[in-house]
PDB file of N, CA, C and O in Angstrom, chain B, residues numbered from 101:
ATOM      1  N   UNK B 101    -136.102 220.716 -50.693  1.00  0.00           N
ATOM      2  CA  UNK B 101    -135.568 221.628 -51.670  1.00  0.00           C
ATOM      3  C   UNK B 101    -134.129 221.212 -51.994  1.00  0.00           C
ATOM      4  O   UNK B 101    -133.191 221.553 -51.273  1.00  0.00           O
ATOM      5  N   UNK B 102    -133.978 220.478 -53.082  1.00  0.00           N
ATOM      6  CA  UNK B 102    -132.595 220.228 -53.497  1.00  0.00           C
ATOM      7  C   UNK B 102    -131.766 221.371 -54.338  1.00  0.00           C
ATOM      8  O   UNK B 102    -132.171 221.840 -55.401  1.00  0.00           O
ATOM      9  N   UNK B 103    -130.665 221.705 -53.756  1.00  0.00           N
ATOM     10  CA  UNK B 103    -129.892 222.735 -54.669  1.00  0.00           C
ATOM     11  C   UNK B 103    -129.044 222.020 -55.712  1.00  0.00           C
ATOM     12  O   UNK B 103    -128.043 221.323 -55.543  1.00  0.00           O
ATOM     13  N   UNK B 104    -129.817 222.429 -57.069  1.00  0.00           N
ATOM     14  CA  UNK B 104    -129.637 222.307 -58.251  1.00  0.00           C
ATOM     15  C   UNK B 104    -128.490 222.898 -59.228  1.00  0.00           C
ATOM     16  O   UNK B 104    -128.266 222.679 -60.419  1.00  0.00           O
ATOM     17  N   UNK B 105    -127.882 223.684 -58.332  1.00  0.00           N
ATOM     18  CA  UNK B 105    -126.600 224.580 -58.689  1.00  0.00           C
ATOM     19  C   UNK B 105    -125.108 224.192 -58.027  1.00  0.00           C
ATOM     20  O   UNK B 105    -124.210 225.001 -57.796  1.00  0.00           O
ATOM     21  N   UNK B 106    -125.071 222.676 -57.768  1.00  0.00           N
ATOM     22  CA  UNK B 106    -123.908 222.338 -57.553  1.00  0.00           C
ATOM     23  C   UNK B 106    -123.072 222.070 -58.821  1.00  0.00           C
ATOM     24  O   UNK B 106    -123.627 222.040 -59.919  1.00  0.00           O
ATOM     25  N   UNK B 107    -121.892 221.897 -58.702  1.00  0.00           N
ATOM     26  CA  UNK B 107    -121.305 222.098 -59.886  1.00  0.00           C
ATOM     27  C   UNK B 107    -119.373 221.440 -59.462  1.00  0.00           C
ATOM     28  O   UNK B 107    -118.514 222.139 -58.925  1.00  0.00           O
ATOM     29  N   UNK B 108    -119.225 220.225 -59.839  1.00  0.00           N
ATOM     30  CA  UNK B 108    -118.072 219.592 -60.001  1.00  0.00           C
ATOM     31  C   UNK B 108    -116.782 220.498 -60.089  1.00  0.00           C
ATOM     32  O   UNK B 108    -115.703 220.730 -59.543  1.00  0.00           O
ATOM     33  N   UNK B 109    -117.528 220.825 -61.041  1.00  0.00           N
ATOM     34  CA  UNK B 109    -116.299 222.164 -61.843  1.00  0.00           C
ATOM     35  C   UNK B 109    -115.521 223.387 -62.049  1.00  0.00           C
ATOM     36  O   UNK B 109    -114.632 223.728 -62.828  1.00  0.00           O
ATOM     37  N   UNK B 110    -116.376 224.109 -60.758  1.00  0.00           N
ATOM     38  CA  UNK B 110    -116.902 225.215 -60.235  1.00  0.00           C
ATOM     39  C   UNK B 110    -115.305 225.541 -59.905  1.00  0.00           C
ATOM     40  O   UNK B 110    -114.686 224.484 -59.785  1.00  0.00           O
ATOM     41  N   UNK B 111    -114.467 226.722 -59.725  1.00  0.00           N
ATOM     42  CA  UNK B 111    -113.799 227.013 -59.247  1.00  0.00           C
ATOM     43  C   UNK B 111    -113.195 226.888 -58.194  1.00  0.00           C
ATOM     44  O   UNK B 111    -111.983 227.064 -58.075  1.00  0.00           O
ATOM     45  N   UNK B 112    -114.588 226.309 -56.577  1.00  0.00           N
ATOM     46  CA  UNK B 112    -114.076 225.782 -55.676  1.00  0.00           C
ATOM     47  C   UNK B 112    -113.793 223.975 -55.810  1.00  0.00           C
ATOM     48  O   UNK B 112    -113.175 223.317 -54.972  1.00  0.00           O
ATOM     49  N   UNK B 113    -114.217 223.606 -56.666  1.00  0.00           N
ATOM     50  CA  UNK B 113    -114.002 222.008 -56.894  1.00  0.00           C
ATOM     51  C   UNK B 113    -112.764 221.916 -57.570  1.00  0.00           C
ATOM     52  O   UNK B 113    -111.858 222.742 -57.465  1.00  0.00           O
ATOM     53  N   UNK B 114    -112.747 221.118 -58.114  1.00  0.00           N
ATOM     54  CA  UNK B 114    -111.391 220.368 -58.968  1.00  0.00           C
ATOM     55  C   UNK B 114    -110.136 221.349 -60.165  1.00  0.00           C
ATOM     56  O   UNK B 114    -108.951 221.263 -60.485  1.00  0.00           O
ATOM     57  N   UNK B 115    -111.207 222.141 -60.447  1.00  0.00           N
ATOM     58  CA  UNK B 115    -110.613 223.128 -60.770  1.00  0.00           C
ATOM     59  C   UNK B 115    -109.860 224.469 -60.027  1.00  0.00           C
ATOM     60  O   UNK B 115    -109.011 225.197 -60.541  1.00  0.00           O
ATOM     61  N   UNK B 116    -110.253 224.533 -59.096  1.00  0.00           N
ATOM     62  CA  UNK B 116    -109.698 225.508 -58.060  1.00  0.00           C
ATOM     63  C   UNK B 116    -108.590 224.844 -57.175  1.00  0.00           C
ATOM     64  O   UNK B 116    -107.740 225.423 -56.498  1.00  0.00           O
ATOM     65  N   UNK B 117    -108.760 223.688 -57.308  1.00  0.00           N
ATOM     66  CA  UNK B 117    -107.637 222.793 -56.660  1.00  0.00           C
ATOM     67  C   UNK B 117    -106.481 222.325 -57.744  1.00  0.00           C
ATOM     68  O   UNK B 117    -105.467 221.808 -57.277  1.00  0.00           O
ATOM     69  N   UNK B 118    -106.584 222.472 -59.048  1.00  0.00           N
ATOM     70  CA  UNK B 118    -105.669 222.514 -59.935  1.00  0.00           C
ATOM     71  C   UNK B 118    -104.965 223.721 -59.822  1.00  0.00           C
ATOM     72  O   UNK B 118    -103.779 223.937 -59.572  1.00  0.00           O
ATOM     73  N   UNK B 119    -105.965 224.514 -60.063  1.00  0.00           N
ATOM     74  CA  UNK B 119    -104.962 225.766 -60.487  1.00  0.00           C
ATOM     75  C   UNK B 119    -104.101 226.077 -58.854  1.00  0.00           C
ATOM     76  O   UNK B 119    -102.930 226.456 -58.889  1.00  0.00           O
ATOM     77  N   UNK B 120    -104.610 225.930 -57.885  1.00  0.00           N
ATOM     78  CA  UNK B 120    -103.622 225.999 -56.601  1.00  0.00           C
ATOM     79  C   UNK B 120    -102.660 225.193 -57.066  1.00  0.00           C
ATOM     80  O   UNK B 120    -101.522 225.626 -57.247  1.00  0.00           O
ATOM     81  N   UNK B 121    -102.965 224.047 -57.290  1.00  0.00           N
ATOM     82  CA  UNK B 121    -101.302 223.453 -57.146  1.00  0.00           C
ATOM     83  C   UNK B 121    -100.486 223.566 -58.853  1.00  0.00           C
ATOM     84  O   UNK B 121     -99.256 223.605 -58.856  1.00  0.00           O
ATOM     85  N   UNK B 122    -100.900 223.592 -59.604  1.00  0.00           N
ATOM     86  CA  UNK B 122    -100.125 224.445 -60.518  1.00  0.00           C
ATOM     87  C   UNK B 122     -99.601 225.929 -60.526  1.00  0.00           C
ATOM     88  O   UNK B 122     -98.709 226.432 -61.208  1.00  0.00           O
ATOM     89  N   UNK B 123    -100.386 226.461 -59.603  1.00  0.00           N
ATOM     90  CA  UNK B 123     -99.663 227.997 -59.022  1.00  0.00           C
ATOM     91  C   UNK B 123     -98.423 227.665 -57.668  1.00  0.00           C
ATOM     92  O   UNK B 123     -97.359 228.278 -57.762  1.00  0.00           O
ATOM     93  N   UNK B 124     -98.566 226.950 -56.773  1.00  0.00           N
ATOM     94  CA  UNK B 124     -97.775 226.265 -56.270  1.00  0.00           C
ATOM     95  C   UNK B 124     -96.592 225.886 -56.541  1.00  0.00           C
ATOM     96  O   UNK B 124     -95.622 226.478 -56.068  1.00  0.00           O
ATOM     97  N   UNK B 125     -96.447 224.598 -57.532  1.00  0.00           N
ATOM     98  CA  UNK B 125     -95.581 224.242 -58.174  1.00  0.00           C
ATOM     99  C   UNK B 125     -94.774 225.312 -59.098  1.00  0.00           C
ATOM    100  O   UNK B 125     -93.629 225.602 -58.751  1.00  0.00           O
ATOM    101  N   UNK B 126     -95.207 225.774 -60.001  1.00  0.00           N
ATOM    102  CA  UNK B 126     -94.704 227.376 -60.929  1.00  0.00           C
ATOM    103  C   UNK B 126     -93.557 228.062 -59.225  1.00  0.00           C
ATOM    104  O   UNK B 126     -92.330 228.012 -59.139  1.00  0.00           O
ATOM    105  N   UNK B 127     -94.387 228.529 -58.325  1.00  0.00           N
ATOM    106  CA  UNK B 127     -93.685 229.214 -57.201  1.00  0.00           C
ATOM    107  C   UNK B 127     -92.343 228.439 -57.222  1.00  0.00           C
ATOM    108  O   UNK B 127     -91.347 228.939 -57.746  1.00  0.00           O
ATOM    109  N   UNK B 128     -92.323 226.995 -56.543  1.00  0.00           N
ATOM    110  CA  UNK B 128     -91.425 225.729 -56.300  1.00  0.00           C
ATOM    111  C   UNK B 128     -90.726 226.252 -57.368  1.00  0.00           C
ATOM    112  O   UNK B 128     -89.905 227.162 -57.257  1.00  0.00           O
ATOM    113  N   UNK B 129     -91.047 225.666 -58.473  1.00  0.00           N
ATOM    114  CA  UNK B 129     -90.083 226.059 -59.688  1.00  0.00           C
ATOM    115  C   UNK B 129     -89.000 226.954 -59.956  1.00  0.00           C
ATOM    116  O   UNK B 129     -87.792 226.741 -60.067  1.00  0.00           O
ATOM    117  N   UNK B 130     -89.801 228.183 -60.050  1.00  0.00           N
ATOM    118  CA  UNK B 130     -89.309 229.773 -60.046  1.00  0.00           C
ATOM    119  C   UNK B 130     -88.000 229.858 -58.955  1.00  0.00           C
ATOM    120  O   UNK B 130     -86.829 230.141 -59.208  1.00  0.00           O
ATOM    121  N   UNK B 131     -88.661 229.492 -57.583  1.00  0.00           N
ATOM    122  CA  UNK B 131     -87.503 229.758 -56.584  1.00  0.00           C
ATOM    123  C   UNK B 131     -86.232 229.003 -56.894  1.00  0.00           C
ATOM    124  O   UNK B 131     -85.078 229.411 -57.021  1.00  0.00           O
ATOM    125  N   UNK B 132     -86.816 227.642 -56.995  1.00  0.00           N
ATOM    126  CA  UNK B 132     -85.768 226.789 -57.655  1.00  0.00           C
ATOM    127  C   UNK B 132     -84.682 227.399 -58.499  1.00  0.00           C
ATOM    128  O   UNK B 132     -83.576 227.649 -58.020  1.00  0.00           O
ATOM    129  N   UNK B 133     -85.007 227.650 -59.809  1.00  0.00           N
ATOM    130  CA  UNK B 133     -84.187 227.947 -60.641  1.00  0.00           C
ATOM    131  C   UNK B 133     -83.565 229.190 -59.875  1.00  0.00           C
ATOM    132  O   UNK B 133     -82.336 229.250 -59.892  1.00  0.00           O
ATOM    133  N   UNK B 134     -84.297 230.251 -59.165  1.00  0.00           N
ATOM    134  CA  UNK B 134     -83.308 231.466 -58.943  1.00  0.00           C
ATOM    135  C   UNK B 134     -82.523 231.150 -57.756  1.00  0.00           C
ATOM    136  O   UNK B 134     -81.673 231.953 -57.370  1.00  0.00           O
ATOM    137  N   UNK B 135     -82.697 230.232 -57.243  1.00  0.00           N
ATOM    138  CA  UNK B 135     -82.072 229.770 -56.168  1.00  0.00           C
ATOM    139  C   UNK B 135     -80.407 228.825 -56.751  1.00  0.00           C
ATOM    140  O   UNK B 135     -79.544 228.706 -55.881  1.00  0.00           O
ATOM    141  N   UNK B 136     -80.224 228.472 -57.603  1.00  0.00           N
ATOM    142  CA  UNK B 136     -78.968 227.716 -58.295  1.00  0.00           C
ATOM    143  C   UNK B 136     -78.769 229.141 -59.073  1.00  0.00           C
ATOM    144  O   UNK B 136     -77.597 229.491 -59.209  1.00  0.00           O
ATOM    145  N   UNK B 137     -79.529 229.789 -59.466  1.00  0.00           N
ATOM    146  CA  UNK B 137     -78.754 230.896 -60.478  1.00  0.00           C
ATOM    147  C   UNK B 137     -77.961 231.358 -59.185  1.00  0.00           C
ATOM    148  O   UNK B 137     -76.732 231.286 -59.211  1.00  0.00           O
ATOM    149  N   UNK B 138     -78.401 231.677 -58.420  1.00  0.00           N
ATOM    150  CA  UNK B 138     -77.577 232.463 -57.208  1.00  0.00           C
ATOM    151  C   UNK B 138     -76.216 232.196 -56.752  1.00  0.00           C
ATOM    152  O   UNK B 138     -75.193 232.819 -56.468  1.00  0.00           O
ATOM    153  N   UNK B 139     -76.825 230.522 -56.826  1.00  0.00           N
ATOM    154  CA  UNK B 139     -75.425 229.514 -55.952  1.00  0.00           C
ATOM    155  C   UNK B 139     -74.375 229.948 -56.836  1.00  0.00           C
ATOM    156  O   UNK B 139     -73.334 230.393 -56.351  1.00  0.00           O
ATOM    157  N   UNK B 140     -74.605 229.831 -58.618  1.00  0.00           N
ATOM    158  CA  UNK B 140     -73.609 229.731 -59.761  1.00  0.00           C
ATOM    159  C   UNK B 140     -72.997 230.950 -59.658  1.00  0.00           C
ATOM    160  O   UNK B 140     -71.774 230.816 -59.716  1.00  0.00           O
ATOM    161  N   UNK B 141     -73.374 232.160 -59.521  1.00  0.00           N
ATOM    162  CA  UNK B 141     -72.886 233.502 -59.608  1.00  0.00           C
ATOM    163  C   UNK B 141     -71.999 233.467 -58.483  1.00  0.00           C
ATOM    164  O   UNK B 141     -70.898 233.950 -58.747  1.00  0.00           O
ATOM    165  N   UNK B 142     -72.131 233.055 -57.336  1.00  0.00           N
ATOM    166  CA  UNK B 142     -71.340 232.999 -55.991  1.00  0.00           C
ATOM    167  C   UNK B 142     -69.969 232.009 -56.113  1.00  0.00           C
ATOM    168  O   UNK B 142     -68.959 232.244 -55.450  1.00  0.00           O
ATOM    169  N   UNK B 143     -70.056 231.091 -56.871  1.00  0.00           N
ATOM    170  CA  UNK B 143     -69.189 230.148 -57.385  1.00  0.00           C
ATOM    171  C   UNK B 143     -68.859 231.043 -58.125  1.00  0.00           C
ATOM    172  O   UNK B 143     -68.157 231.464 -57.207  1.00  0.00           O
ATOM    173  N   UNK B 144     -68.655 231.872 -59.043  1.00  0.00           N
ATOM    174  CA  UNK B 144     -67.658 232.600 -60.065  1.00  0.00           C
ATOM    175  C   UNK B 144     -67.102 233.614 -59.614  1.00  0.00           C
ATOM    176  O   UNK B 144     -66.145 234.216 -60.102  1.00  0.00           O
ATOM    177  N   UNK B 145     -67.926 233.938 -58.262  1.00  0.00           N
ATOM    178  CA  UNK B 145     -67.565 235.620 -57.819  1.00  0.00           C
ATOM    179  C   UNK B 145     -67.178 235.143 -56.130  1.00  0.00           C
ATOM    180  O   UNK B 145     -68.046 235.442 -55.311  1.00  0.00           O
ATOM    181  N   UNK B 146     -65.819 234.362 -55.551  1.00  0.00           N
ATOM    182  CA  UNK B 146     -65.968 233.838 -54.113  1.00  0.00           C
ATOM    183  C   UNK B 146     -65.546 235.274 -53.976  1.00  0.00           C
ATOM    184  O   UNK B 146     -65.391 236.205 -54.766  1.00  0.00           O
ATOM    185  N   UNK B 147     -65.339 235.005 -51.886  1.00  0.00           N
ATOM    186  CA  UNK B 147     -64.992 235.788 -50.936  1.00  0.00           C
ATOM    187  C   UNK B 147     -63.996 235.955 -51.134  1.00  0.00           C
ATOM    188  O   UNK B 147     -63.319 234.931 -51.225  1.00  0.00           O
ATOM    189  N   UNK B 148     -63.383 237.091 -51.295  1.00  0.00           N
ATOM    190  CA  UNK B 148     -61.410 237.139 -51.414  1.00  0.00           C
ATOM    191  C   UNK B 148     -61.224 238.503 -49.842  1.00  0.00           C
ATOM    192  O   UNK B 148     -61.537 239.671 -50.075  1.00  0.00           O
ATOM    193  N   UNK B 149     -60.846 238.209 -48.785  1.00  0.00           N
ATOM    194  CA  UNK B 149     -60.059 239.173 -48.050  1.00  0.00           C
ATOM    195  C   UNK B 149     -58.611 239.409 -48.689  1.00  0.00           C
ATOM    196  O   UNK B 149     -57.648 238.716 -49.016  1.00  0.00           O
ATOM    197  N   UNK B 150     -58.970 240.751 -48.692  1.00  0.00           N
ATOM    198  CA  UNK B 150     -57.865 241.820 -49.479  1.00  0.00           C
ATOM    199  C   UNK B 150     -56.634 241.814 -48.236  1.00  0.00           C
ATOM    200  O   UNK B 150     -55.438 241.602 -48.437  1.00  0.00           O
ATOM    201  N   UNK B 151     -57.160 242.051 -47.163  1.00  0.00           N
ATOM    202  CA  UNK B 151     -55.972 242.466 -46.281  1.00  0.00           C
ATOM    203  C   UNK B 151     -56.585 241.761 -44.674  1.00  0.00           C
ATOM    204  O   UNK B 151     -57.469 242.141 -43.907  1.00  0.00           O
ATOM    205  N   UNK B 152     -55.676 240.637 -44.648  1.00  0.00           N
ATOM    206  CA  UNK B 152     -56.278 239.740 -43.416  1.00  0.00           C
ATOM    207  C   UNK B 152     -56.233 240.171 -42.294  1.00  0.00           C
ATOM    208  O   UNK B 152     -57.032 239.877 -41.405  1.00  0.00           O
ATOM    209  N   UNK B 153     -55.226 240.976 -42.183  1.00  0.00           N
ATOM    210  CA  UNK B 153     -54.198 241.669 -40.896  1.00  0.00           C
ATOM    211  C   UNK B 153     -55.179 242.646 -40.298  1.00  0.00           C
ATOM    212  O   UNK B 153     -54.810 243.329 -39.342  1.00  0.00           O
ATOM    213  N   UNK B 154     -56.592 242.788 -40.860  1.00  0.00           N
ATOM    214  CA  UNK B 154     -57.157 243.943 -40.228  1.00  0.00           C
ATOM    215  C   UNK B 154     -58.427 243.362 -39.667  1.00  0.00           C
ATOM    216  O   UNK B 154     -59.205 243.887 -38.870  1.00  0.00           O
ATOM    217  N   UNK B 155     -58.491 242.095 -40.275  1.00  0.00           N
ATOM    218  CA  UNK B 155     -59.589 241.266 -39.625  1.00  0.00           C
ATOM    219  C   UNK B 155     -59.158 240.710 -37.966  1.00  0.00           C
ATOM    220  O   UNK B 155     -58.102 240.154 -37.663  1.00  0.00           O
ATOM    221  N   UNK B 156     -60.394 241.071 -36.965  1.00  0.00           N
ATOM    222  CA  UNK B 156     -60.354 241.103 -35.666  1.00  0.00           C
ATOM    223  C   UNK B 156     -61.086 240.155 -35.409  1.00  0.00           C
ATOM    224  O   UNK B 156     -62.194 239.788 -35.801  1.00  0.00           O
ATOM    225  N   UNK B 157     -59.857 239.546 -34.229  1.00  0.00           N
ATOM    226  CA  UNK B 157     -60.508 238.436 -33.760  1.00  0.00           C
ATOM    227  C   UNK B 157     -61.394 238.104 -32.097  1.00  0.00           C
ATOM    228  O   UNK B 157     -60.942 238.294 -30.968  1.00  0.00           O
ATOM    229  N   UNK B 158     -62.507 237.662 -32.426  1.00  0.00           N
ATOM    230  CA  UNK B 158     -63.051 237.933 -31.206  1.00  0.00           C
ATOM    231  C   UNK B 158     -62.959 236.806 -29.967  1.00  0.00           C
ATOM    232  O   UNK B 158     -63.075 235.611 -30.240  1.00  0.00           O
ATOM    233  N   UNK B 159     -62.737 237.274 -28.544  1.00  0.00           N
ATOM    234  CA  UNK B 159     -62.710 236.038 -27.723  1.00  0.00           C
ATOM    235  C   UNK B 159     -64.430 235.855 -27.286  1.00  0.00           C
ATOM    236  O   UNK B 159     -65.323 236.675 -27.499  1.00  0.00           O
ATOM    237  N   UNK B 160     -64.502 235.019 -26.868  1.00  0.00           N
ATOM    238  CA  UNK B 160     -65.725 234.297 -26.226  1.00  0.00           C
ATOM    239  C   UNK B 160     -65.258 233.291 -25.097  1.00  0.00           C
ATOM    240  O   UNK B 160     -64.412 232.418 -25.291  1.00  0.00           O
ATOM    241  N   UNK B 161     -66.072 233.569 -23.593  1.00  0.00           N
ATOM    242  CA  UNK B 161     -65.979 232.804 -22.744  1.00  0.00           C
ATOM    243  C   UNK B 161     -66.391 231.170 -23.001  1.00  0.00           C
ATOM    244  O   UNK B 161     -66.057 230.330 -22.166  1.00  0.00           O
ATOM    245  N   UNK B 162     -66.820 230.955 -23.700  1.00  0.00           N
ATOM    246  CA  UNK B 162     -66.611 229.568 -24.502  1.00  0.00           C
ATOM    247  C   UNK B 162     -65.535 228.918 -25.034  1.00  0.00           C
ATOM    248  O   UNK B 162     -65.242 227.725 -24.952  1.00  0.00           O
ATOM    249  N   UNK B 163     -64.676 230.292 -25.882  1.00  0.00           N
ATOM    250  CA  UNK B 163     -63.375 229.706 -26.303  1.00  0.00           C
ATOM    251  C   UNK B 163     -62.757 229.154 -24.926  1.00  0.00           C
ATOM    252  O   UNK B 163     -62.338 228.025 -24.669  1.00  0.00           O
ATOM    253  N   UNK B 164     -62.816 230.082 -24.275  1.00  0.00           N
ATOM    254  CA  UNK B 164     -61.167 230.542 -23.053  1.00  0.00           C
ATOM    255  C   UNK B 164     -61.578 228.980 -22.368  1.00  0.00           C
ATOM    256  O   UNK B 164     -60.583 228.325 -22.055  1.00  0.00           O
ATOM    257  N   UNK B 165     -62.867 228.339 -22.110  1.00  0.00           N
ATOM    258  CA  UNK B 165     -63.088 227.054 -21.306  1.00  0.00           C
ATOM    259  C   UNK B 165     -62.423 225.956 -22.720  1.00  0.00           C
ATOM    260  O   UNK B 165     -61.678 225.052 -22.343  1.00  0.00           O
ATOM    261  N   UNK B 166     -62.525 225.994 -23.294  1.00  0.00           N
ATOM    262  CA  UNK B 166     -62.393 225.025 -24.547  1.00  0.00           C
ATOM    263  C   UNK B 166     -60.822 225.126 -24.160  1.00  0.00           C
ATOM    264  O   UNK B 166     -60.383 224.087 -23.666  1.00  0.00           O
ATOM    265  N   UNK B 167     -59.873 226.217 -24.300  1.00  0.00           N
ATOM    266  CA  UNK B 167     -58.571 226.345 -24.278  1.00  0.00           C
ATOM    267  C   UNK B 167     -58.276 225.880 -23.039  1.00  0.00           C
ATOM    268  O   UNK B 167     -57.104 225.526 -22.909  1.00  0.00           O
ATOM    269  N   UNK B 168     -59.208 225.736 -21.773  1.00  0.00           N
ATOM    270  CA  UNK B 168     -58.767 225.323 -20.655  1.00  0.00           C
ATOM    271  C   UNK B 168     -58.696 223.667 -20.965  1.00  0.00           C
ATOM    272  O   UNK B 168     -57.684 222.966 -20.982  1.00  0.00           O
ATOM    273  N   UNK B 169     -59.968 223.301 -21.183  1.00  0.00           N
ATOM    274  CA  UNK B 169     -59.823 221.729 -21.953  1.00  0.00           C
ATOM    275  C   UNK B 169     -58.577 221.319 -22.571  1.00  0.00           C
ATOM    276  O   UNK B 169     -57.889 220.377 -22.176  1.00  0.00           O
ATOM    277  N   UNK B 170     -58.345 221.994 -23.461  1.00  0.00           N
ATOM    278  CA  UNK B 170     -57.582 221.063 -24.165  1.00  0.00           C
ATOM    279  C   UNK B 170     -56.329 221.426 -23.903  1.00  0.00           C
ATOM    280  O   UNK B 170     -55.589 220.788 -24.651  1.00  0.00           O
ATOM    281  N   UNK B 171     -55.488 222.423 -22.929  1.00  0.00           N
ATOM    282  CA  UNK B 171     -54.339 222.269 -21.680  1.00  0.00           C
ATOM    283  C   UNK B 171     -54.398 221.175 -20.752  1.00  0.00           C
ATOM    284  O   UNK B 171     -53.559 221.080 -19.856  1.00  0.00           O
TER     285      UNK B 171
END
């Protein structure tokens, strides 16, 4: 009994494997572009600290050996 209902074309064949990777790629794309729109807006709008004097600085037992080093 040969099944007579195979089909090249079929959604799981060549065609179902197009449209994956043209849905794929579109994704790639999409992120792409919103991904540089992002970067560009961040480039026009940087980090500015208003008032430095209130920014706290933290120690770490990592520093304090590093400061022993390099005494």
């Amino acid at each position: 009994m040969d099944n007579q209902n195979r089909s090249v074309f079929s959604i799981h064949g060549i065609t179902g494997m197009l449209i994956a990777t043209v849905l794929l790629l579109s994704i790639l794309v999409g992120l792409t572009i919103w991904g540089l729109d992002v970067q560009q807006e961040q480039i026009r709008k940087p980090y500015k600290l208003e008032n430095i004097e209130q920014v706290k600085m933290r120690e770490s037992k990592s520093l304090d050996d590093f400061r022993k080093d390099v005494k």
